[in-house]
VEXLO-300996 format. One record per residue (C-alpha): x, y, z. Coordinates in steps of 0.05 Angstrom, whole numbers, plus 5000, padded with zeros to 4 digits. Layout:
residues N
XYZ;...
END
This chain:
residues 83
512278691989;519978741990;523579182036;525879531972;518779671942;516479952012;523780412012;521280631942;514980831960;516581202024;520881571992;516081811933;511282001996;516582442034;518682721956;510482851945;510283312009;515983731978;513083831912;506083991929;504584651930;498085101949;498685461896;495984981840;489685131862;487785341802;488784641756;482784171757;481683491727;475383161726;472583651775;477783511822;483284081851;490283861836;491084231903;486083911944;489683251921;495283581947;492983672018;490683002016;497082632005;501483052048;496383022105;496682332096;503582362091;504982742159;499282452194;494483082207;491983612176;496184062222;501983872209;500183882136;498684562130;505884722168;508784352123;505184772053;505885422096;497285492092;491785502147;489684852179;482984942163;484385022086;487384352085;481584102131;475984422065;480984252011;480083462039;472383532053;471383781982;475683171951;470882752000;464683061978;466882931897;468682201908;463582061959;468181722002;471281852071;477981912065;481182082137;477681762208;476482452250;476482572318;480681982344;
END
């Protein structure tokens, strides 16, 4: 991957943080919360769920359920806990 691509893409991810926002909680595709999606990439984003929430201005713990309920849809582990 070029050092461009990788610029491009970290970018999107810091711009993704900023325009995320707890309260599209309401839109849902295919079962899935647009903001539990949300939680998910900016918690991947900043590295923990804590510093997730500071960044959306919400609880810890609703980022922590907004992820589990995106893991329970796909069936999938998305985030190594407890480490």
């Amino acid at each position: 991957m070029s050092l461009l691509r990788k610029r491009s893409e970290q970018k999107n991810l810091e711009m993704a943080g900023q325009q995320c926002q707890p309260t599209l909680g309401s839109c849902v595709y295919n079962g899935i919360e647009i903001r539990d999606l949300c939680y998910f990439l900016v918690s991947s984003e900043r590295g923990s769920f804590r510093r997730a929430a500071e960044s959306l201005n919400v609880r810890q713990s609703s980022v922590s359920r907004g992820v589990q309920r995106l893991e329970d849809l796909l069936g999938v582990s998305l985030f190594e806990r407890g480490h």
